[in-house]
Biopython code that builds the backbone (N, CA, C, O; Angstrom):
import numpy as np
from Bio.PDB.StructureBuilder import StructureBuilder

atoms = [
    (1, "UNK", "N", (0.843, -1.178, 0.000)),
    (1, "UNK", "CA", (0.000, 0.000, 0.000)),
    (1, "UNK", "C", (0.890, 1.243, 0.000)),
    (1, "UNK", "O", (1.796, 1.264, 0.834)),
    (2, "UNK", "N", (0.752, 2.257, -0.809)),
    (2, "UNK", "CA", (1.554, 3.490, -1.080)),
    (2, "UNK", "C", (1.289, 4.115, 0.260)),
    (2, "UNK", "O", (0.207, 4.180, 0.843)),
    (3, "UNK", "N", (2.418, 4.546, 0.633)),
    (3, "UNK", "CA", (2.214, 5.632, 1.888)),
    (3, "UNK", "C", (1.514, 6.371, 2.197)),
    (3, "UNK", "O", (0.968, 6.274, 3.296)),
    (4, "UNK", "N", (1.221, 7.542, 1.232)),
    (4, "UNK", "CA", (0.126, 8.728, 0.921)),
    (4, "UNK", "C", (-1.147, 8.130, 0.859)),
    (4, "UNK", "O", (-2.007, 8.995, 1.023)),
    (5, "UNK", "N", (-1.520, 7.254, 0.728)),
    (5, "UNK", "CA", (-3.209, 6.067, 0.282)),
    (5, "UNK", "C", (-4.183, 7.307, 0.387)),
    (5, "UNK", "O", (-3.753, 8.194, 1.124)),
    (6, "UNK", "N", (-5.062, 7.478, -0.036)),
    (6, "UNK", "CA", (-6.298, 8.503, 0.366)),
    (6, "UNK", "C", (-6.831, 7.651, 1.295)),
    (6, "UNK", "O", (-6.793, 8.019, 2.469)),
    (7, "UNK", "N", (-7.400, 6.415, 0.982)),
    (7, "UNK", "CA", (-8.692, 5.341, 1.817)),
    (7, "UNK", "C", (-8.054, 5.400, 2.872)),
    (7, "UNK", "O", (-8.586, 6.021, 3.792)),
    (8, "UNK", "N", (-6.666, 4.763, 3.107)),
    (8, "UNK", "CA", (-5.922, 4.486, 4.160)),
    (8, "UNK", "C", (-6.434, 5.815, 5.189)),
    (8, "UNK", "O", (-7.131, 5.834, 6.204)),
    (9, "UNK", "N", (-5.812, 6.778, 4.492)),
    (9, "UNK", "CA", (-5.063, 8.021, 5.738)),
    (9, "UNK", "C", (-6.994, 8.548, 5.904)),
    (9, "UNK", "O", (-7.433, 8.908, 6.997)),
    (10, "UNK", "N", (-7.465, 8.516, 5.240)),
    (10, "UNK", "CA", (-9.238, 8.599, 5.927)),
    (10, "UNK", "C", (-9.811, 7.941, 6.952)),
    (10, "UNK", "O", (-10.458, 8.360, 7.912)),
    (11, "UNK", "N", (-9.411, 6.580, 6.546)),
    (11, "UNK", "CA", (-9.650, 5.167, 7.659)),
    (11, "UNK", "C", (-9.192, 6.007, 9.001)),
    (11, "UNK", "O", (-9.860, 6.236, 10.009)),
    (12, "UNK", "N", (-7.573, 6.467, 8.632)),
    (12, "UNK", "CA", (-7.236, 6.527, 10.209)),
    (12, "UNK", "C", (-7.856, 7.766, 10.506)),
    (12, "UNK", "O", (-8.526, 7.589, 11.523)),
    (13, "UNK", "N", (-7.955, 8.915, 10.115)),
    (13, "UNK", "CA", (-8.523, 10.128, 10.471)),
    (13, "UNK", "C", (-10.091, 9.882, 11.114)),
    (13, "UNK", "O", (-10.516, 10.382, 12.156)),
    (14, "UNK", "N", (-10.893, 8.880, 10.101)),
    (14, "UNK", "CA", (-12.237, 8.284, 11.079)),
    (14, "UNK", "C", (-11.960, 7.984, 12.237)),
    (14, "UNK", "O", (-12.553, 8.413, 13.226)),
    (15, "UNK", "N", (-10.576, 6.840, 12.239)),
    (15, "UNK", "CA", (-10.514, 6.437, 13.584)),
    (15, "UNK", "C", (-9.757, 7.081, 14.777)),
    (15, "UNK", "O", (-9.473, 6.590, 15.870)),
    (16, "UNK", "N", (-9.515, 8.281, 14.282)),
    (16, "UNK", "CA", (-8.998, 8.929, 15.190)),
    (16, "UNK", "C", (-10.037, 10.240, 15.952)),
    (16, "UNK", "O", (-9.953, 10.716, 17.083)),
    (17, "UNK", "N", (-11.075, 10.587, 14.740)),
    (17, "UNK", "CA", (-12.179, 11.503, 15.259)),
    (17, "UNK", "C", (-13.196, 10.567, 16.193)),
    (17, "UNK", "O", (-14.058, 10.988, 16.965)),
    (18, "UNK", "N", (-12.853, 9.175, 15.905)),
    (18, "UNK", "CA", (-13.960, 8.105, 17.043)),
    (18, "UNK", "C", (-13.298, 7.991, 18.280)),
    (18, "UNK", "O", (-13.826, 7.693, 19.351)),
    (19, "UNK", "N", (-11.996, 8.269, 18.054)),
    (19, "UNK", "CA", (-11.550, 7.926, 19.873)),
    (19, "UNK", "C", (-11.432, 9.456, 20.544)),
    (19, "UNK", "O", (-11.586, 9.769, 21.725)),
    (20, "UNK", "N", (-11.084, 10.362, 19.318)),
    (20, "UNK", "CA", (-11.109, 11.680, 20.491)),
    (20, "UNK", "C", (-12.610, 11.748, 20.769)),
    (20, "UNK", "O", (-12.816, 12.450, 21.759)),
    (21, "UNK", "N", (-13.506, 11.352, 20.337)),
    (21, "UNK", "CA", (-14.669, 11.317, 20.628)),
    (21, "UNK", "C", (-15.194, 10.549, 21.703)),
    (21, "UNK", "O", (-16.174, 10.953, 22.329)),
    (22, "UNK", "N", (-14.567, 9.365, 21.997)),
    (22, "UNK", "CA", (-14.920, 8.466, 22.749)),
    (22, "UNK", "C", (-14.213, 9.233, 24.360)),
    (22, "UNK", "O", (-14.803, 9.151, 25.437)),
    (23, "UNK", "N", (-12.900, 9.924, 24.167)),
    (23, "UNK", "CA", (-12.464, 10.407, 25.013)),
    (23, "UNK", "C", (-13.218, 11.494, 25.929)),
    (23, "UNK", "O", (-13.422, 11.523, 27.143)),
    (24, "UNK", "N", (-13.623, 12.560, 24.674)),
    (24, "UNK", "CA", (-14.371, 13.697, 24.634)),
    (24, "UNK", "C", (-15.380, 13.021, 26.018)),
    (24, "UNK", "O", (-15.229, 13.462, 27.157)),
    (25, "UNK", "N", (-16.484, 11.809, 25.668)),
    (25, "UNK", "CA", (-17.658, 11.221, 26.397)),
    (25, "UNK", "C", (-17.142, 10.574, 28.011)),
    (25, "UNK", "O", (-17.857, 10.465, 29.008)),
    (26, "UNK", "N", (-16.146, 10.323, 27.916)),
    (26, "UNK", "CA", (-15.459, 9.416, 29.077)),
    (26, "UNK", "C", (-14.684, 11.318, 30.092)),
    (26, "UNK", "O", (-14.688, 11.376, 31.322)),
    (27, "UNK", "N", (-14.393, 11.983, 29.608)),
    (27, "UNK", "CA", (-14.096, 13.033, 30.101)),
    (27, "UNK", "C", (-15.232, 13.670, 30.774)),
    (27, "UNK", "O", (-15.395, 13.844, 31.981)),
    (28, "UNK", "N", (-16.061, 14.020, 29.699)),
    (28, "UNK", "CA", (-17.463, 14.490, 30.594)),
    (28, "UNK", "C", (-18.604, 13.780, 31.554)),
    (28, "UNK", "O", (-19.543, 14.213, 32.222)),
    (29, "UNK", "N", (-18.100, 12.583, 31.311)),
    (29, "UNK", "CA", (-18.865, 11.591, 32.194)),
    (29, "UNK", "C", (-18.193, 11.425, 33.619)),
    (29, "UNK", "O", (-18.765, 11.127, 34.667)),
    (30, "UNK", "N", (-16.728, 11.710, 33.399)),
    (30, "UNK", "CA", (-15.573, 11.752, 35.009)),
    (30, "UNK", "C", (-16.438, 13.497, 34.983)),
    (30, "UNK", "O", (-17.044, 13.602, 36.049)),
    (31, "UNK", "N", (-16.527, 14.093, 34.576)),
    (31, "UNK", "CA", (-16.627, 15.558, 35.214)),
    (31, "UNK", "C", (-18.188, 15.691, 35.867)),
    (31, "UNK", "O", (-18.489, 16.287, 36.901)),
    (32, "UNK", "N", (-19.015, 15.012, 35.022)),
    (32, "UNK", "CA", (-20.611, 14.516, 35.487)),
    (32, "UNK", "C", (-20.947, 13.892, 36.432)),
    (32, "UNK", "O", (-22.136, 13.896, 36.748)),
    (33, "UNK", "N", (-19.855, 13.051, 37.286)),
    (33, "UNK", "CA", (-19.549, 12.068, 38.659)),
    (33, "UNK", "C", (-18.915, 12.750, 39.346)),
    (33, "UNK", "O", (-18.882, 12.361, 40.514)),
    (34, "UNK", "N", (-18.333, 13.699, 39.118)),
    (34, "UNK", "CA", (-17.013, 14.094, 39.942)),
    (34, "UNK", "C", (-15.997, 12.966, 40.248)),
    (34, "UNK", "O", (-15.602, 12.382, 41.257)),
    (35, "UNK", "N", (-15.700, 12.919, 38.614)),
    (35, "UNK", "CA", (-14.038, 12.034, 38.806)),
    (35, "UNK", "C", (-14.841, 10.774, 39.284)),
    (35, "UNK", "O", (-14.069, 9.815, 39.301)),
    (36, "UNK", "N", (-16.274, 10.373, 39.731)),
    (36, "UNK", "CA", (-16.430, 8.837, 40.352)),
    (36, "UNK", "C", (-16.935, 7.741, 39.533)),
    (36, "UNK", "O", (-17.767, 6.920, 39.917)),
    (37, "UNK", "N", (-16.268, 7.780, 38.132)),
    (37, "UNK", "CA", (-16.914, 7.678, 37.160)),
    (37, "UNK", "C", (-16.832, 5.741, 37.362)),
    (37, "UNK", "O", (-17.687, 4.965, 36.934)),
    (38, "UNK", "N", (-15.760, 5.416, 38.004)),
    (38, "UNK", "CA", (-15.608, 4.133, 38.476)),
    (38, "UNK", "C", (-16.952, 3.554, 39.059)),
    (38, "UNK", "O", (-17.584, 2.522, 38.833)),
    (39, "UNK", "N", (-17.154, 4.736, 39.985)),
    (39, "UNK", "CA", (-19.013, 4.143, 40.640)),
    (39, "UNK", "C", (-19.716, 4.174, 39.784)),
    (39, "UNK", "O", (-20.412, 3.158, 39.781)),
    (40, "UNK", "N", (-19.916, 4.773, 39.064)),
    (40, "UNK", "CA", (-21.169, 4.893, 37.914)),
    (40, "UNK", "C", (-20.937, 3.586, 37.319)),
    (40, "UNK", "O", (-21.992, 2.988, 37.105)),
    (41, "UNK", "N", (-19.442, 2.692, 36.845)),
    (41, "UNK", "CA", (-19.646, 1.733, 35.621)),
    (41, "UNK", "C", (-19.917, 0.673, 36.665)),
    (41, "UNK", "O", (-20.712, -0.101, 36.132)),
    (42, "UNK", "N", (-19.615, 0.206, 38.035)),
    (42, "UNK", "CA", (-20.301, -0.342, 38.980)),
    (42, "UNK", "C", (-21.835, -0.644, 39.101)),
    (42, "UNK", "O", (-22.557, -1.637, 39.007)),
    (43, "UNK", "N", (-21.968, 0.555, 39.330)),
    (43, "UNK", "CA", (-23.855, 0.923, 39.580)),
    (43, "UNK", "C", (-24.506, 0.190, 38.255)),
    (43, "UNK", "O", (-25.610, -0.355, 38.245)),
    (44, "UNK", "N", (-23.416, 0.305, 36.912)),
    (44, "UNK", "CA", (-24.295, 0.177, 36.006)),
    (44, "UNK", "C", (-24.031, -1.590, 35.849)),
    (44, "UNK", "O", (-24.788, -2.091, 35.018)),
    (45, "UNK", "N", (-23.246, -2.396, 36.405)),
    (45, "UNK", "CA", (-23.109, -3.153, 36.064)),
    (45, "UNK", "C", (-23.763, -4.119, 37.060)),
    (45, "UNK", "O", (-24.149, -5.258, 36.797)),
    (46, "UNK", "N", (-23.823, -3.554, 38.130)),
    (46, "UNK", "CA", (-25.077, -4.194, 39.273)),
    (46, "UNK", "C", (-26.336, -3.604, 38.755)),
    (46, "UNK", "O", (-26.961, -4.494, 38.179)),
    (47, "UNK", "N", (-26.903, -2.584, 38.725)),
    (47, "UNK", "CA", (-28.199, -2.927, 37.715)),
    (47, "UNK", "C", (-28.126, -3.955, 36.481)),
    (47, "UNK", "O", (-28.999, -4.797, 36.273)),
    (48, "UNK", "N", (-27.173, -3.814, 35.821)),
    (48, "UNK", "CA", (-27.358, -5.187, 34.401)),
    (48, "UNK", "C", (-27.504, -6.345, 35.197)),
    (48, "UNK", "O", (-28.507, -6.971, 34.854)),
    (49, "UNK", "N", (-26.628, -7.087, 36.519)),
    (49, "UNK", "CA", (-26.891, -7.836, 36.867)),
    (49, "UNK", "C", (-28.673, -8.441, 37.803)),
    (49, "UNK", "O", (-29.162, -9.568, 37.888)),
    (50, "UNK", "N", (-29.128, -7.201, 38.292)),
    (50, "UNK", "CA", (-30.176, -7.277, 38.675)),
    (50, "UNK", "C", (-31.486, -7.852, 37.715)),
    (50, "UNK", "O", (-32.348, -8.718, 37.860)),
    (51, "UNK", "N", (-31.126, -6.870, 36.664)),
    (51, "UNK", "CA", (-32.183, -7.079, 35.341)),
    (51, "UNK", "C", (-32.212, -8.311, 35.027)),
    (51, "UNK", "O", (-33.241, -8.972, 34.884)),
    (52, "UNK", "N", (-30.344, -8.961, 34.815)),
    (52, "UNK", "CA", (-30.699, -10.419, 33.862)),
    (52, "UNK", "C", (-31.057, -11.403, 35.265)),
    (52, "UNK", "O", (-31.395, -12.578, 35.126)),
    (53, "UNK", "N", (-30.988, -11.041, 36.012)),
    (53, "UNK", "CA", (-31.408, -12.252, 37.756)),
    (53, "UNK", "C", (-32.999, -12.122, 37.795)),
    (53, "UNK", "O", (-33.671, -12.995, 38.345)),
    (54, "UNK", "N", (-33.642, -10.888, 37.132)),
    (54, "UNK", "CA", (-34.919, -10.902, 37.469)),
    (54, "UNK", "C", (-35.415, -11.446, 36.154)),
    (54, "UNK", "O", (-36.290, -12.311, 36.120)),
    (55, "UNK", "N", (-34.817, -10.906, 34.993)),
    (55, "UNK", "CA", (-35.262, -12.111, 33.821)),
    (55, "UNK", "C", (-35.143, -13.674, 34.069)),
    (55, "UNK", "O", (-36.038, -14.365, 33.583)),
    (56, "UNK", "N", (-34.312, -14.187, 34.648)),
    (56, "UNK", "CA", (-33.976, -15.756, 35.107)),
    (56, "UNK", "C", (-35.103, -15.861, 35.661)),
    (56, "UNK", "O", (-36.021, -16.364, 35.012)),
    (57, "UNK", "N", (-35.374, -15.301, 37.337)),
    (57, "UNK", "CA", (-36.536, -15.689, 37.798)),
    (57, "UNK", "C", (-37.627, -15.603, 37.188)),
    (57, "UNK", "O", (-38.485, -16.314, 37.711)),
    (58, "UNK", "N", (-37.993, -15.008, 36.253)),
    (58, "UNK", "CA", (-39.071, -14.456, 35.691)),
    (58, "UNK", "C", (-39.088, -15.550, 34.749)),
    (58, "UNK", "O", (-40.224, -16.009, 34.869)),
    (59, "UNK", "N", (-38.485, -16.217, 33.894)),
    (59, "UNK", "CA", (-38.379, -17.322, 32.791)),
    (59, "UNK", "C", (-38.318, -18.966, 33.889)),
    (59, "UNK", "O", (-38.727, -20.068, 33.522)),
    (60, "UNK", "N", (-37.702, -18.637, 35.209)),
    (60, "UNK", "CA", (-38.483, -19.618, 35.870)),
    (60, "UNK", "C", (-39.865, -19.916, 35.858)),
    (60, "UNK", "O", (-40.411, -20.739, 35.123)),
    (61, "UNK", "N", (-40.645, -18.876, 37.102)),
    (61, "UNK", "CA", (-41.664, -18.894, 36.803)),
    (61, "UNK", "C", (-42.620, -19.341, 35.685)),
    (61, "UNK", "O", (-43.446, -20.204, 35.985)),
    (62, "UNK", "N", (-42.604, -18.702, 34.028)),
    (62, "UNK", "CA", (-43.005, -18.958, 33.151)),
    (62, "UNK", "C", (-43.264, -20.532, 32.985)),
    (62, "UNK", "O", (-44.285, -21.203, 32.829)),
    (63, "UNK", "N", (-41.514, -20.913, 33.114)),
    (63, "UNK", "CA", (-41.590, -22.701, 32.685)),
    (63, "UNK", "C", (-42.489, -23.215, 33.850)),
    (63, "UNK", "O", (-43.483, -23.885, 33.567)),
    (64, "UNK", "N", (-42.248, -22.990, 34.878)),
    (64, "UNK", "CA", (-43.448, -23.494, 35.788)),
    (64, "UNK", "C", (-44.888, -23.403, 35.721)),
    (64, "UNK", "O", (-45.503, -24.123, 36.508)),
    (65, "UNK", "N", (-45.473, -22.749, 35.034)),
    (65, "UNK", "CA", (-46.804, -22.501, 34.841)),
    (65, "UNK", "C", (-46.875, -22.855, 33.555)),
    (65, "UNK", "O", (-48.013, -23.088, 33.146)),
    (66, "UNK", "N", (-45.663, -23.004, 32.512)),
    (66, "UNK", "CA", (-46.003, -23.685, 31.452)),
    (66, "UNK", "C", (-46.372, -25.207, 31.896)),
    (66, "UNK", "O", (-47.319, -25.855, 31.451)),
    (67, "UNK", "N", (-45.467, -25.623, 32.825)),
    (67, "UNK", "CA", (-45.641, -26.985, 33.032)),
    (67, "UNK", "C", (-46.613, -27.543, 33.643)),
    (67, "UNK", "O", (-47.028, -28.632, 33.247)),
    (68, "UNK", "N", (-47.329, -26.725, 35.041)),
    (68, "UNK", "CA", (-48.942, -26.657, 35.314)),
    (68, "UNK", "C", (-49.535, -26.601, 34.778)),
    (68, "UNK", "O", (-50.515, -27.209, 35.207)),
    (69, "UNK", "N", (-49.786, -25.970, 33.410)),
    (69, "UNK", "CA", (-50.398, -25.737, 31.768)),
    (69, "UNK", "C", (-50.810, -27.279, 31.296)),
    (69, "UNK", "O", (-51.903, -27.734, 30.962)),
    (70, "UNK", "N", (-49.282, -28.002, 31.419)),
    (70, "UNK", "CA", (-49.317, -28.887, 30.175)),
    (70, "UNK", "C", (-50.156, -29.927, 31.225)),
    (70, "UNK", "O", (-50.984, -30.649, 30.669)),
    (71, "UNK", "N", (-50.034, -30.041, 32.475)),
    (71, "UNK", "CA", (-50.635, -30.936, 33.659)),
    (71, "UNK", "C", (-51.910, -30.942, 33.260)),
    (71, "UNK", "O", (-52.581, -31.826, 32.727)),
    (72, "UNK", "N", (-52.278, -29.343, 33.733)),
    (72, "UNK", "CA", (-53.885, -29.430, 33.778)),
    (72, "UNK", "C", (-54.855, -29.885, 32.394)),
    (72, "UNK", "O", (-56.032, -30.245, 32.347)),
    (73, "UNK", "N", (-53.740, -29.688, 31.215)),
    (73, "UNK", "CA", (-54.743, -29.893, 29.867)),
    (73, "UNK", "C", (-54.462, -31.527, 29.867)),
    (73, "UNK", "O", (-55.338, -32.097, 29.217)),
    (74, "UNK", "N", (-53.589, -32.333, 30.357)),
    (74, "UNK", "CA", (-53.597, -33.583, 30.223)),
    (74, "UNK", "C", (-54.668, -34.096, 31.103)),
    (74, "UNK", "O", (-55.366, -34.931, 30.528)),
    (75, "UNK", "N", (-55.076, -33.800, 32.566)),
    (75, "UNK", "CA", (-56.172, -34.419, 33.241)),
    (75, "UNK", "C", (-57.111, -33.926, 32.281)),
    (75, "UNK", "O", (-57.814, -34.852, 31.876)),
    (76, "UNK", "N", (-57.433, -32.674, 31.689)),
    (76, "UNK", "CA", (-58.729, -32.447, 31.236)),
    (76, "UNK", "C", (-58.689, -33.282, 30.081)),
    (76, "UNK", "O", (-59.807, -33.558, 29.645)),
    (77, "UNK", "N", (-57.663, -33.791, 29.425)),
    (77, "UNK", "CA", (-58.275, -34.644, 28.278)),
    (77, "UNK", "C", (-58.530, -36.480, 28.995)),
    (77, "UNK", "O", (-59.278, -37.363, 28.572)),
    (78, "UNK", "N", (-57.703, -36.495, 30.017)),
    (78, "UNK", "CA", (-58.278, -37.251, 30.342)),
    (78, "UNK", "C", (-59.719, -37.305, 30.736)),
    (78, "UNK", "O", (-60.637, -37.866, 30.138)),
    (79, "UNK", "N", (-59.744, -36.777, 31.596)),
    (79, "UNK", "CA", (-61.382, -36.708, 32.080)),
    (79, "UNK", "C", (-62.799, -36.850, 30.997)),
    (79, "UNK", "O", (-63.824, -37.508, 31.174)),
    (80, "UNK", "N", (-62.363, -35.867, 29.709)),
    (80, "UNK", "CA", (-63.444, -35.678, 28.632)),
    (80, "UNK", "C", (-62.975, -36.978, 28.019)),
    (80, "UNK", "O", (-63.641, -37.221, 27.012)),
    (81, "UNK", "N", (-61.788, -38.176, 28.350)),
    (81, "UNK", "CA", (-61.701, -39.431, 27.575)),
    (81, "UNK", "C", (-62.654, -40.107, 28.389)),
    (81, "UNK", "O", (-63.599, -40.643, 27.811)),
    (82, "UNK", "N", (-62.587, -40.164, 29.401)),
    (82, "UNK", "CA", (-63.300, -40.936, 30.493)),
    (82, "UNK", "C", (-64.595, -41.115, 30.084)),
    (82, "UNK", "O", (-65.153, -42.205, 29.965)),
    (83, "UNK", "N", (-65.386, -39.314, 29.725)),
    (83, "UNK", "CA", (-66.726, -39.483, 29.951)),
    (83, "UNK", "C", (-67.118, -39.713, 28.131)),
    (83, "UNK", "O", (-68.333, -39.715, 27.931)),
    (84, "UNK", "N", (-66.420, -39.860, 27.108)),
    (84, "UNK", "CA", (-66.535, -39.504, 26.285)),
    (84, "UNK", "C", (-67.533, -41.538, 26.108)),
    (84, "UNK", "O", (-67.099, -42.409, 26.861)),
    (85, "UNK", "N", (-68.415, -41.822, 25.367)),
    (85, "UNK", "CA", (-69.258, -43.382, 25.366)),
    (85, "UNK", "C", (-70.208, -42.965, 26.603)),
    (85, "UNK", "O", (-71.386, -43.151, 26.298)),
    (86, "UNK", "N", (-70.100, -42.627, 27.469)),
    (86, "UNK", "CA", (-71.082, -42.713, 28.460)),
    (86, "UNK", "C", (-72.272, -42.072, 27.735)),
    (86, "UNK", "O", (-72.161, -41.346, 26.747)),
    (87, "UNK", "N", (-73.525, -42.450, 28.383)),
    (87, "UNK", "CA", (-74.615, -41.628, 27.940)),
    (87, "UNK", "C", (-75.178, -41.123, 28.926)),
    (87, "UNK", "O", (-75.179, -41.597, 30.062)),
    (88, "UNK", "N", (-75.778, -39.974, 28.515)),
    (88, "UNK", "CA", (-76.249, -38.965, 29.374)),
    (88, "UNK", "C", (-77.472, -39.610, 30.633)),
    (88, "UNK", "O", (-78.240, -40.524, 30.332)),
    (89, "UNK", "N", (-77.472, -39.154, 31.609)),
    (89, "UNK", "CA", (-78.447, -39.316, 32.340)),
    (89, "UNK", "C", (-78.558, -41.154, 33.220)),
    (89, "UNK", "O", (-79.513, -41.774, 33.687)),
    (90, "UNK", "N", (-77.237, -41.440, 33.110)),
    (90, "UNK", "CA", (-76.848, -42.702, 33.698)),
    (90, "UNK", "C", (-76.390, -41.884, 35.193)),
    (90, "UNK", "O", (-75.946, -42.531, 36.140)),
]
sb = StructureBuilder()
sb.init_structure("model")
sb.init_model(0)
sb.init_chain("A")
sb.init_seg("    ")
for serial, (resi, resn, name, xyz) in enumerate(atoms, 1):
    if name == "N":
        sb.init_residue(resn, " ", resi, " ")
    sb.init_atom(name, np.array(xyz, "f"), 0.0, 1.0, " ", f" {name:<3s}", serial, name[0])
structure = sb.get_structure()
């Protein structure tokens, strides 16, 4: 690749306006905490953990009442097998 490249030396100029940028956000986010910007990625990472612990329980639950689901429709087909030949008023 020629030294001078246009694509090249753009590539890096993108990637260099994305990290002073990224810097730019990480600067004002320490100045938005006061410098405690460590607590904030904490806080945020014990809420993510909260969320996916309450999705788990929550997809517990579900399978459990799916599975009471599949219970109760099996007695009921039993039952309507049971009465199903009988005639009325026996």
């Amino acid at each position: 690749m020629p030294k001078n490249d246009p694509i090249e030396q753009a590539g890096i100029e993108s990637l260099t306006r994305k990290v002073e940028a990224v810097e730019d956000r990480v600067e004002s986010l320490q100045v938005q905490t006061g410098g405690n910007f460590a607590a904030v990625i904490e806080g945020n990472a014990a809420l993510r953990r909260e969320v996916r612990d309450g999705f788990a329980a929550l997809n517990g639950r579900i399978d459990t009442l799916t599975e009471e689901i599949r219970v109760s429709n099996a007695r009921i087909v039993e039952l309507l097998t049971a009465l199903v030949g009988q005639q009325t008023g026996e």
